[in-house]
Backbone as a printed PyTorch tensor [residue, N CA C, xyz], in Angstrom:
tensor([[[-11.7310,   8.3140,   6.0650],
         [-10.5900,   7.4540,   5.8040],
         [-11.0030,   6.3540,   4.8430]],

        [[-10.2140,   6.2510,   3.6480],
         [-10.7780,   5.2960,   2.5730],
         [-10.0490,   3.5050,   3.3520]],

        [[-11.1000,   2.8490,   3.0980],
         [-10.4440,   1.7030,   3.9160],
         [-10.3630,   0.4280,   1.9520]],

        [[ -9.2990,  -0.3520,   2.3100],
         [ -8.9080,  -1.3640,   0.7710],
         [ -9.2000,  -2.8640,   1.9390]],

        [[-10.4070,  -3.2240,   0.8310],
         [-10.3850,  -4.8750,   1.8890],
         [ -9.9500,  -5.6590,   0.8270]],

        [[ -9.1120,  -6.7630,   1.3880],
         [ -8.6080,  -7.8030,   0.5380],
         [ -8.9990,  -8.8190,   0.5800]],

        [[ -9.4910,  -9.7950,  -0.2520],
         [-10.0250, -11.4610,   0.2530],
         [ -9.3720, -12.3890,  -1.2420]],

        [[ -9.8350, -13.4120,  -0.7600],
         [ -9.7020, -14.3130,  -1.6670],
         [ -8.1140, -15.3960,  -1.2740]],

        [[ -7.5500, -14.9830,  -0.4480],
         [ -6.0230, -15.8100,   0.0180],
         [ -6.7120, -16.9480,   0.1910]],

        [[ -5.7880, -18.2440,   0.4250],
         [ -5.8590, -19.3670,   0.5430],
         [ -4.7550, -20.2440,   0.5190]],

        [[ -4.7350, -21.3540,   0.9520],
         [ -3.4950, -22.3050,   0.3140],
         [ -3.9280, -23.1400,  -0.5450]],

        [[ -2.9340, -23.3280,  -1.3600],
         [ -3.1300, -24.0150,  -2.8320],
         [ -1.5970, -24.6490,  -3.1700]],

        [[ -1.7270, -25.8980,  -3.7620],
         [ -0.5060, -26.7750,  -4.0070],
         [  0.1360, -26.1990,  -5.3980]],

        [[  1.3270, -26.1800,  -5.5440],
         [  2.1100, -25.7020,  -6.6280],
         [  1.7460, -25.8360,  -7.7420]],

        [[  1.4320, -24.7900,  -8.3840],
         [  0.7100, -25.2210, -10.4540],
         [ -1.1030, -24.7370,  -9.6810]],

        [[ -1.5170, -24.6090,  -8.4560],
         [ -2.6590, -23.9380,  -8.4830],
         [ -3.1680, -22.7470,  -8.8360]],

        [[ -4.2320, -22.1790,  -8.6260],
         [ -4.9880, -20.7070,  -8.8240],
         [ -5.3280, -20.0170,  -7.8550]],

        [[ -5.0240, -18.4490,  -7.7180],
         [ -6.0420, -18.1980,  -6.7710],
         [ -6.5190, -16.8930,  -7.1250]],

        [[ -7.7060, -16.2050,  -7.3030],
         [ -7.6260, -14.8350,  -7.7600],
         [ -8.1810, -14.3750,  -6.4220]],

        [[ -6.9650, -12.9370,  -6.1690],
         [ -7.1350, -11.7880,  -4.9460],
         [ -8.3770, -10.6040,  -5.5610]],

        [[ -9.1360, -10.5020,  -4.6240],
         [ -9.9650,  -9.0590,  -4.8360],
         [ -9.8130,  -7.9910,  -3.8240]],

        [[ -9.9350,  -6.8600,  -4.1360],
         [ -9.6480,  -5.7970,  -3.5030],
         [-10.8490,  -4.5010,  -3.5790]],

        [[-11.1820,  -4.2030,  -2.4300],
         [-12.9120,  -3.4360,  -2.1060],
         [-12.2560,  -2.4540,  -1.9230]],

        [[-12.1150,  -1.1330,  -2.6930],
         [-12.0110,   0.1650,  -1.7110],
         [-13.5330,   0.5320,  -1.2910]],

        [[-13.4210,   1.3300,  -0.0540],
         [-14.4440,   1.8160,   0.5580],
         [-14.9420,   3.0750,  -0.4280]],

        [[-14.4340,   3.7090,  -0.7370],
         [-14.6010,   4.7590,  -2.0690],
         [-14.3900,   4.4130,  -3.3380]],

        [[-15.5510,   4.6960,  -4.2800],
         [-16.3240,   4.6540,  -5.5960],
         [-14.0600,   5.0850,  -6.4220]],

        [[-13.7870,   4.4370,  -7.0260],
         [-11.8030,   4.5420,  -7.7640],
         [-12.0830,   4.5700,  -8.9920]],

        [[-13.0680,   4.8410,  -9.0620],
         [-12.8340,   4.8990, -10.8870],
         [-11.8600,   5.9970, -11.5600]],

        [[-11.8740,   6.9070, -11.2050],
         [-10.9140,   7.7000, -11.1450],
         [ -9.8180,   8.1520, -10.6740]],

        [[ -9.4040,   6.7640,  -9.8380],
         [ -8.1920,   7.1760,  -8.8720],
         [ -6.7980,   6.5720, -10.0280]],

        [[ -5.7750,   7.2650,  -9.9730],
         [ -4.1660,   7.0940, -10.7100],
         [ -3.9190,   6.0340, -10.9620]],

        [[ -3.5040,   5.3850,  -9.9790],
         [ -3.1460,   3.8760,  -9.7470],
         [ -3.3830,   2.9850,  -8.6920]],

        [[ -3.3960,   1.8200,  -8.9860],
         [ -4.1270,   1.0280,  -8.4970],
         [ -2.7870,  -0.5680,  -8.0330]],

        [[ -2.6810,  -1.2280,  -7.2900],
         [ -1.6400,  -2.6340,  -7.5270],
         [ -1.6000,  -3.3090,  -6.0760]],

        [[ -1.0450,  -4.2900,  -6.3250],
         [ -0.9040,  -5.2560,  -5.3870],
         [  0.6840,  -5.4430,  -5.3210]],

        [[  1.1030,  -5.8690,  -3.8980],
         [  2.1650,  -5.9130,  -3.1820],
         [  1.7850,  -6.9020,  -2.8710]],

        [[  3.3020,  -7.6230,  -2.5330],
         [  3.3030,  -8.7610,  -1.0810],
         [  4.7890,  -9.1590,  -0.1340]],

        [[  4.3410,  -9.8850,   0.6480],
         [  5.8950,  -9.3610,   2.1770],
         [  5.4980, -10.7840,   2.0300]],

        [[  7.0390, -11.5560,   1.9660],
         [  7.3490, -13.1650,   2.6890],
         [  7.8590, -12.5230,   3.9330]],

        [[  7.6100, -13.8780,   4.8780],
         [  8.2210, -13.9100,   5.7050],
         [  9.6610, -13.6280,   5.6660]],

        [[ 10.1330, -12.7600,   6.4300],
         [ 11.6510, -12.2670,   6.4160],
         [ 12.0980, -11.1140,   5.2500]],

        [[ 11.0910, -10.9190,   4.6330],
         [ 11.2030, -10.1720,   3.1180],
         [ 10.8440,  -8.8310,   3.2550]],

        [[ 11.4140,  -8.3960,   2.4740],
         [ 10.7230,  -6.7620,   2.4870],
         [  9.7840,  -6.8200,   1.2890]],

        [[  8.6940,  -5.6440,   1.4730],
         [  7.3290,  -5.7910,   0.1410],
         [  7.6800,  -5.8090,  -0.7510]],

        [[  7.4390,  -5.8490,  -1.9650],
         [  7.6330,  -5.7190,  -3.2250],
         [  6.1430,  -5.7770,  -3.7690]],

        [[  6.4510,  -5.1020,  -5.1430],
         [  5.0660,  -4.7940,  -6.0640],
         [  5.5090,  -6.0090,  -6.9170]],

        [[  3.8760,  -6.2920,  -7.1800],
         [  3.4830,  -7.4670,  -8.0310],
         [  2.9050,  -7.2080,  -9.3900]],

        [[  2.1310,  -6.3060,  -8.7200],
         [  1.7450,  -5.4460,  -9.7540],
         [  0.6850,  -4.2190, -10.2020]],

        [[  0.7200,  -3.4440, -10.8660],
         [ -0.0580,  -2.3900, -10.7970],
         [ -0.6940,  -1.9230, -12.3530]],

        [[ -1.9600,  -1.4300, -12.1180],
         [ -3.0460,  -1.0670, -13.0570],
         [ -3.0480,   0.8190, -13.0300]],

        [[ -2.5490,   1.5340, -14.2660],
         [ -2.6550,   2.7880, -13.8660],
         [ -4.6730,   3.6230, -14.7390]],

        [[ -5.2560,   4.4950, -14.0500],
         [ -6.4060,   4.7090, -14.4490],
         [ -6.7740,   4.2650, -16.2150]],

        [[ -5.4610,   4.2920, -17.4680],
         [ -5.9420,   4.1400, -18.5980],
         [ -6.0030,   2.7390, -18.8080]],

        [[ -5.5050,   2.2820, -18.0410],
         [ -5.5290,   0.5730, -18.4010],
         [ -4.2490,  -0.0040, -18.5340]],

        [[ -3.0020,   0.4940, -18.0070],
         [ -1.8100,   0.5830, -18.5420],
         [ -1.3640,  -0.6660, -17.2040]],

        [[ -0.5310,  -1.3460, -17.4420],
         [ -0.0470,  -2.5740, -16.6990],
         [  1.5450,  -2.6030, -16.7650]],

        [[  1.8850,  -3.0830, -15.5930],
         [  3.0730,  -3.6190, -15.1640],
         [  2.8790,  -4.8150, -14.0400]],

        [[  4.1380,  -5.4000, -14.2600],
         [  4.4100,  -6.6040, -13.2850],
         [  5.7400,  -6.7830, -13.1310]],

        [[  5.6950,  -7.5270, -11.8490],
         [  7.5330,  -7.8700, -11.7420],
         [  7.3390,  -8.9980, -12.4890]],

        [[  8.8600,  -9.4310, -12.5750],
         [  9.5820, -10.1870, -13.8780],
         [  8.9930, -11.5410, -13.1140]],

        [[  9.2490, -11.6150, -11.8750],
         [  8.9510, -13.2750, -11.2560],
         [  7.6080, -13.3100, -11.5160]],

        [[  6.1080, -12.7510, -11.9750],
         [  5.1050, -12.6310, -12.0120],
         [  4.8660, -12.9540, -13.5830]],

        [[  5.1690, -12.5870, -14.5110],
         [  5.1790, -12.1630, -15.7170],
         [  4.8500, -13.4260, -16.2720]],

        [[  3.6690, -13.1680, -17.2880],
         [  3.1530, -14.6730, -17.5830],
         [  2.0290, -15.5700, -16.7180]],

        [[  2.4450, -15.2430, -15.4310],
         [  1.0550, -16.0620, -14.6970],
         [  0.2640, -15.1630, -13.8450]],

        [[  0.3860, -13.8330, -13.7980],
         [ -0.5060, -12.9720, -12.8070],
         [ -1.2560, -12.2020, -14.0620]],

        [[ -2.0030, -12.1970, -13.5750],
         [ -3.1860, -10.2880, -14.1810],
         [ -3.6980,  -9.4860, -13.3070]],

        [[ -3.7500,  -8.3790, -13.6990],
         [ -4.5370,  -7.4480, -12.6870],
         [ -5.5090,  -7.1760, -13.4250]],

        [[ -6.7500,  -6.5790, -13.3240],
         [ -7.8770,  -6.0760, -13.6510],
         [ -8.4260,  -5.7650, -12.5800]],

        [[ -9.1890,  -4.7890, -13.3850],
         [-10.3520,  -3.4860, -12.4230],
         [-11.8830,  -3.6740, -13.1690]],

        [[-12.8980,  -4.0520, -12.4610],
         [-13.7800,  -4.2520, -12.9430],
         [-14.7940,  -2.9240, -11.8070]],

        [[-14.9530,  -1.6990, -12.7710],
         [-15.4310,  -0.1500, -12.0820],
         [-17.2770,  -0.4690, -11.9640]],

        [[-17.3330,  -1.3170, -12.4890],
         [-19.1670,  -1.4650, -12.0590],
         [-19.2810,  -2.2150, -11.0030]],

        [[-18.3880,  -2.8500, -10.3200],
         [-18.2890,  -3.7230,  -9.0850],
         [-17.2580,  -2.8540,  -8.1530]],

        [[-16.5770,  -1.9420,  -8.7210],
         [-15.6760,  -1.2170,  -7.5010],
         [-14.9160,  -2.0430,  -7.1840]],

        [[-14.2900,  -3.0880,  -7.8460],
         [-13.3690,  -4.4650,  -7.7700],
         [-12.0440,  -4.5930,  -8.3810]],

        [[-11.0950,  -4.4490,  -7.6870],
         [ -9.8520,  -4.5950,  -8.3930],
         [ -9.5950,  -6.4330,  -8.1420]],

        [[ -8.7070,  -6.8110,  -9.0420],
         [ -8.1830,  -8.2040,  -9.0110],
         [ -7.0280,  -8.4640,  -9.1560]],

        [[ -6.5700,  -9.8980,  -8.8690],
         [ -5.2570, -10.0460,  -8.9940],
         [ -5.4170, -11.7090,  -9.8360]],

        [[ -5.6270, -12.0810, -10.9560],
         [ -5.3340, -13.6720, -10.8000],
         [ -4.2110, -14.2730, -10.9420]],

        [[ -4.0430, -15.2080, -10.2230],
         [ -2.7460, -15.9610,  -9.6760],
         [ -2.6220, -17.0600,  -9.7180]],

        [[ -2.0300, -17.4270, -11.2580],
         [ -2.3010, -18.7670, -12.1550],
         [ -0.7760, -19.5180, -12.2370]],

        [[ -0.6370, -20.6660, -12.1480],
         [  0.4900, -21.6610, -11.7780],
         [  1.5060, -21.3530, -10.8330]],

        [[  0.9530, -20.9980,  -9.4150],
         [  1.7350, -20.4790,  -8.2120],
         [  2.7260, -21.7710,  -7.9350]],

        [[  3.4950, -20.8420,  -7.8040],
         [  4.9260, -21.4110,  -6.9850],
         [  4.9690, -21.1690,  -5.4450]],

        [[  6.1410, -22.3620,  -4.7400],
         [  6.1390, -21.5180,  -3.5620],
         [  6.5090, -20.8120,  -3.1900]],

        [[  7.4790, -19.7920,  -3.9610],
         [  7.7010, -18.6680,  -3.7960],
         [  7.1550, -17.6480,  -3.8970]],

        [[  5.3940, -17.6770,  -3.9840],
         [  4.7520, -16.7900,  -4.0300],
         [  3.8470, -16.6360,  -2.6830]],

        [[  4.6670, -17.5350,  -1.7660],
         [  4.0010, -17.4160,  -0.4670],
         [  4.1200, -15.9380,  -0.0350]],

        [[  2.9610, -15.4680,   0.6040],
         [  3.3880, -13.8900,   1.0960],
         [  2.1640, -13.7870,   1.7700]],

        [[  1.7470, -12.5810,   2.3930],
         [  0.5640, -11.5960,   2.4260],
         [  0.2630, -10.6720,   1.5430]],

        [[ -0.2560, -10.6510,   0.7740],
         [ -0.6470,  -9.9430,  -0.3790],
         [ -1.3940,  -8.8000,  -0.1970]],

        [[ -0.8910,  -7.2010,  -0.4560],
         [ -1.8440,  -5.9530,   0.0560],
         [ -1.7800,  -5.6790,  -1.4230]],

        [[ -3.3310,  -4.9550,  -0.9980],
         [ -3.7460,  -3.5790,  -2.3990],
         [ -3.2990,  -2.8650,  -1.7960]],

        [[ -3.5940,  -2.0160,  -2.9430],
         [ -2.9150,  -0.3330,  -2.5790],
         [ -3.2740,   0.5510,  -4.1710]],

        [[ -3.3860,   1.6830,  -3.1360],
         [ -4.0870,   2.5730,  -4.0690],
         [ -3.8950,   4.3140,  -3.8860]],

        [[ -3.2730,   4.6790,  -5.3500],
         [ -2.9720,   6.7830,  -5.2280],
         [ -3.8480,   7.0190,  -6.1430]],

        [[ -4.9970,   7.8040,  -5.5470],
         [ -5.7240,   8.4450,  -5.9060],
         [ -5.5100,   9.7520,  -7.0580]],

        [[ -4.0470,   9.9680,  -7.0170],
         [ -3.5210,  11.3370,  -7.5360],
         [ -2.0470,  10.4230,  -8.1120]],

        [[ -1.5060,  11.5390,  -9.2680],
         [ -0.1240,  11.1130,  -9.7590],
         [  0.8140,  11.6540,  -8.5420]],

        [[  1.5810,  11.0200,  -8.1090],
         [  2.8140,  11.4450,  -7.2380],
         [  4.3260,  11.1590,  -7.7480]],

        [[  3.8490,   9.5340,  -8.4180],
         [  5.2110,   9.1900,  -9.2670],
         [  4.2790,   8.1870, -10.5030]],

        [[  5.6960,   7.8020, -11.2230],
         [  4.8060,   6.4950, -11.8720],
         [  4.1500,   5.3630, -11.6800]],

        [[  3.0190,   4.9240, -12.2810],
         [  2.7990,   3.5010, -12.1860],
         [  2.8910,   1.9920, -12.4500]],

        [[  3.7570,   1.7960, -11.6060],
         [  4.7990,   0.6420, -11.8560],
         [  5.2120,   0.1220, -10.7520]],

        [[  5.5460,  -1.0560, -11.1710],
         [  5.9170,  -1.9690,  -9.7750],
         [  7.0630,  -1.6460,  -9.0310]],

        [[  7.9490,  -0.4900,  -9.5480],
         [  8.9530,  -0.3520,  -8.9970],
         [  9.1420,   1.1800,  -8.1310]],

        [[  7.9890,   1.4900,  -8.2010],
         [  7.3630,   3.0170,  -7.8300],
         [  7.6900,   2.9180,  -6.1460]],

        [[  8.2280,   3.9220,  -5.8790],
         [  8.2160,   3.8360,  -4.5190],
         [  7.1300,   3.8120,  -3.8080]],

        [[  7.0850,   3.2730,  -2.9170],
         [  6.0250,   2.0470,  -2.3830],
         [  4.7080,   3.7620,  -1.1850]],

        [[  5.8460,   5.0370,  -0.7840],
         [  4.9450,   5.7090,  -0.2780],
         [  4.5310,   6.4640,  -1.0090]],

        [[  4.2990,   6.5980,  -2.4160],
         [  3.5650,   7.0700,  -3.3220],
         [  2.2390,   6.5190,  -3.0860]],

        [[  1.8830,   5.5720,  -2.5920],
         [  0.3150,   5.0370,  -2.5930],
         [ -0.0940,   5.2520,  -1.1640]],

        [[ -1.5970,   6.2570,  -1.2070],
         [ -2.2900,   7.0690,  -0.2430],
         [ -2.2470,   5.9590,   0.7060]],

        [[ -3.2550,   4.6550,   0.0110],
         [ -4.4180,   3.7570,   0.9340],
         [ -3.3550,   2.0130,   1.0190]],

        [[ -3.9880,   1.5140,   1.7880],
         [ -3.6740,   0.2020,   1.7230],
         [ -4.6940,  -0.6550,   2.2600]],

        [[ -4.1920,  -2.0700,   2.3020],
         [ -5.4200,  -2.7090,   2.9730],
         [ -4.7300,  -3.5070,   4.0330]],

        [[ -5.5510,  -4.4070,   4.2030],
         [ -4.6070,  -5.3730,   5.8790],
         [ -3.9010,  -6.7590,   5.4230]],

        [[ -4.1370,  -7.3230,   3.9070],
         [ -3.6500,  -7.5790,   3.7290],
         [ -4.7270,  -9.4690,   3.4460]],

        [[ -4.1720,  -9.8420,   2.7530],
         [ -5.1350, -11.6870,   2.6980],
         [ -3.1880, -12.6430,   2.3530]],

        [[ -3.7340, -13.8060,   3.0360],
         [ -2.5420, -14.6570,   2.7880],
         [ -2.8530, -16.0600,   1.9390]],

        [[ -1.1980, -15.8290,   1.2740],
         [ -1.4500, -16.9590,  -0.2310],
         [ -0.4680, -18.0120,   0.8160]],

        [[ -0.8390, -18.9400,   0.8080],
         [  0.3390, -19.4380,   1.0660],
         [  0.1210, -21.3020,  -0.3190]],

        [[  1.6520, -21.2570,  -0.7140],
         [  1.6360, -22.1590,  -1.7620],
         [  2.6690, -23.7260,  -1.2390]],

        [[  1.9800, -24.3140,  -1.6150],
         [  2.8520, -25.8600,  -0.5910],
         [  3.4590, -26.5770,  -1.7720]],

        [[  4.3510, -27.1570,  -1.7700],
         [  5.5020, -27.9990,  -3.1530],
         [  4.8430, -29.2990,  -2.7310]]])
């Protein structure tokens, strides 16, 4: 069972930083796609954003401008940085990861297209 660990959450005051990392237990250099999700309280998940194997990127529109994703394959490290947070970016933040094409890679991809997940790290952002 491939296990996705997440770290790096924290709280941070509005206009802060925080960059998420994400460990799969298995060597991804070759896995499809790659992205980060997150659930507010009362919310259903949504994608934030996703990295497909060529380097190809998407993000949602509320993201656009202050997030990046990157994959750094000599560390087995996916990232998320998370530059002039709002508080509406309070959530639990999961990776997630399809090893194989099932659909596209994009934030708007249905969410059980991705094999693995992780447990999740929390942002929380204060005004």
């Amino acid at each position: 069972q491939v296990q996705l660990v997440e770290s790096g959450g924290g709280s941070v005051q509005t206009g802060g930083s925080l960059s998420l990392s994400c460990v799969p237990s298995r060597y991804y250099s070759n896995w499809y796609c790659m992205g980060w999700f997150r659930q507010a309280p009362g919310k259903e998940r949504e994608g934030v954003a996703t990295i497909q194997s060529d380097g190809s990127t998407s993000f949602a529109d509320s993201v656009k401008g202050r997030f990046t994703i990157s994959k750094d394959s000599a560390k087995n490290t996916l990232y998320l940085q998370m530059n002039n947070l709002k508080p509406e970016d309070t959530a639990m933040y999961y990776c997630a990861a399809s090893p194989t094409r099932l659909a596209a890679c994009n934030v708007l991809t249905s969410q059980g297209s991705f094999f693995y997940w992780g447990r999740g790290t929390d942002v929380s952002v204060s005004s």
